[in-house]
GUVOSE-169282 format. One line per 8 residues: their letters; for each residue y, x, z of C-alpha. Coordinates in steps of 0.001 Angstrom, whole numbers, always signed. Each point is the difference from the previous one (the first is absolute). Example, Ala and Ser with C-alpha at 12.3 -4.5 7.8 and 13.67 -1.06 7.14 Angstrom:
BEGIN
AS = -4500/+12300/+7800  +3440/+1370/-660
end
This chain:
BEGIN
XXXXXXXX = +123465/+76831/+174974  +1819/+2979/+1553  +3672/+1049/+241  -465/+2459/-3057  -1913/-2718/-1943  +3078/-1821/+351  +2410/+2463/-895  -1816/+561/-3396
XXXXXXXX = +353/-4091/-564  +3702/+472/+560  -522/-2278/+3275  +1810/+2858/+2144  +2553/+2218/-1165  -244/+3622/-794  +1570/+2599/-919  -2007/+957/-3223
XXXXXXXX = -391/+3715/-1304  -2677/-559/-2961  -2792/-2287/-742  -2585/-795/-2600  -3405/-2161/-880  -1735/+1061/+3021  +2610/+2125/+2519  +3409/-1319/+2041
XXXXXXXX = +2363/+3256/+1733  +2419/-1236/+2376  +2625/+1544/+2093  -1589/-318/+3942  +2525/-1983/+1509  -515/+1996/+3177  +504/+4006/-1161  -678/+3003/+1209
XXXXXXXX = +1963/+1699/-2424  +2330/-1710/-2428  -2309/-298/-3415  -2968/-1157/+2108  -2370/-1801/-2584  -2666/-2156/+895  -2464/-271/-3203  -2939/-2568/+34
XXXXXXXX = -2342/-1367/-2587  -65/-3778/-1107  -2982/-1268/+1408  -1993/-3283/+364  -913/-1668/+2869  -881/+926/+2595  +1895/+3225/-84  -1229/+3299/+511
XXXXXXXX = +1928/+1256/+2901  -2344/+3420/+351  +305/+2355/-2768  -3241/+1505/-399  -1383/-3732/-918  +1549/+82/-3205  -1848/+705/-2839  +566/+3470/-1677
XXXXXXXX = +1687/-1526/-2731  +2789/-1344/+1799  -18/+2507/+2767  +441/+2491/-2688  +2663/-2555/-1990  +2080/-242/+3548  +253/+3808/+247  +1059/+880/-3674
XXXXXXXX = +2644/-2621/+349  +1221/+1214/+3297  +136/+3198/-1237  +2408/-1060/-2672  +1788/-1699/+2413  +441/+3062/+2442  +1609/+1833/-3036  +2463/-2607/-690
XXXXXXXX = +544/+205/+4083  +270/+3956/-154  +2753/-372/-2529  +1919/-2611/+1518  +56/+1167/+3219  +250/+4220/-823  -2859/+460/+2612  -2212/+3079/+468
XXXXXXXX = -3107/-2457/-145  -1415/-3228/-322  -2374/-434/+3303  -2825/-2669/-248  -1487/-2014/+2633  -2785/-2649/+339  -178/-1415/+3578  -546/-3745/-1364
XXXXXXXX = +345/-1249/+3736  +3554/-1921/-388  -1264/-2617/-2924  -3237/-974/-1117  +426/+868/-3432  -781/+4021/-1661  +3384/+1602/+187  +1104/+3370/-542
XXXXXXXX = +3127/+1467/+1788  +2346/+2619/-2172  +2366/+1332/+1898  +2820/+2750/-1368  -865/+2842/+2035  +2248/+3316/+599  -1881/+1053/+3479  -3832/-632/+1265
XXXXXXXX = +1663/-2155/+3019  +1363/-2795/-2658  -3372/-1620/-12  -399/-559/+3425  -321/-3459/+525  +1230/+549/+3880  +3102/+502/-1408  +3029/-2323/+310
XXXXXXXX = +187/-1863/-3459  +3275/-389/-2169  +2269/-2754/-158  +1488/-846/-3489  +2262/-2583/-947  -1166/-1959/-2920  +2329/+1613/-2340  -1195/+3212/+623
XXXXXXXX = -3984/-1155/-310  +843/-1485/-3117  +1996/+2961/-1428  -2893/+2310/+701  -2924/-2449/-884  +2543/+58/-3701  +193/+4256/+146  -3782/+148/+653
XXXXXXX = -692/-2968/-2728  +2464/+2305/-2559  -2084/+2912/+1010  -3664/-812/-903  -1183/+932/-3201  -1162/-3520/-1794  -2814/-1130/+1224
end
């Protein structure tokens, strides 16, 4: 079972933005911008943990929802864009960065990532939640 699969079963905290039947968006707990949204589908086991092995129904499911998501994000956080990223080499389960973008150089991963008290991930994870158009 992996870290995310755990996080969906409410083993592990997060800092939820929107879920539903089949998709779970969390704040990443480490940022590169404040409003950084990991989204993943609900999966059984094993996991996925390489995109392109989903099938096209939830591959397309994942990317409809995250794109819902990155609107609510865009709101919350007032940025230019919404970048999206799919390295999938941190956790072995499909995951999707969004990440509030206002320059090209806030989605380099080289960069030095934010750190947020809890009061301030949970305020935005409850702006970005407030933001999304129902699901």
């Amino acid at each position: 079972m992996t870290l995310f699969t755990r996080i969906i079963n409410g083993e592990i905290p997060s800092y939820k933005v929107a879920e539903d039947e089949h998709y779970y968006a969390f704040l990443d707990i480490n940022p590169l911008q404040k409003g950084h949204t990991l989204v993943i589908p609900k999966l059984p086991e094993p996991e996925a943990d390489y995109i392109f092995d989903l099938d096209d129904e939830t591959l397309a499911g994942l990317m409809v929802f995250a794109k819902k998501v990155a609107a609510g994000i865009q709101k919350a956080t007032d940025c230019k864009r919404v970048g999206v990223a799919v390295l999938g080499m941190e956790v072995n389960h499909v995951h999707v960065h969004l990440v509030p973008l206002n320059q090209e150089g806030d989605l380099n991963f080289r960069n030095p990532k934010l750190s947020l008290s809890a009061d301030e991930m949970a305020q935005m994870a409850n702006s970005i939640a407030e933001a999304i158009d129902p699901l």
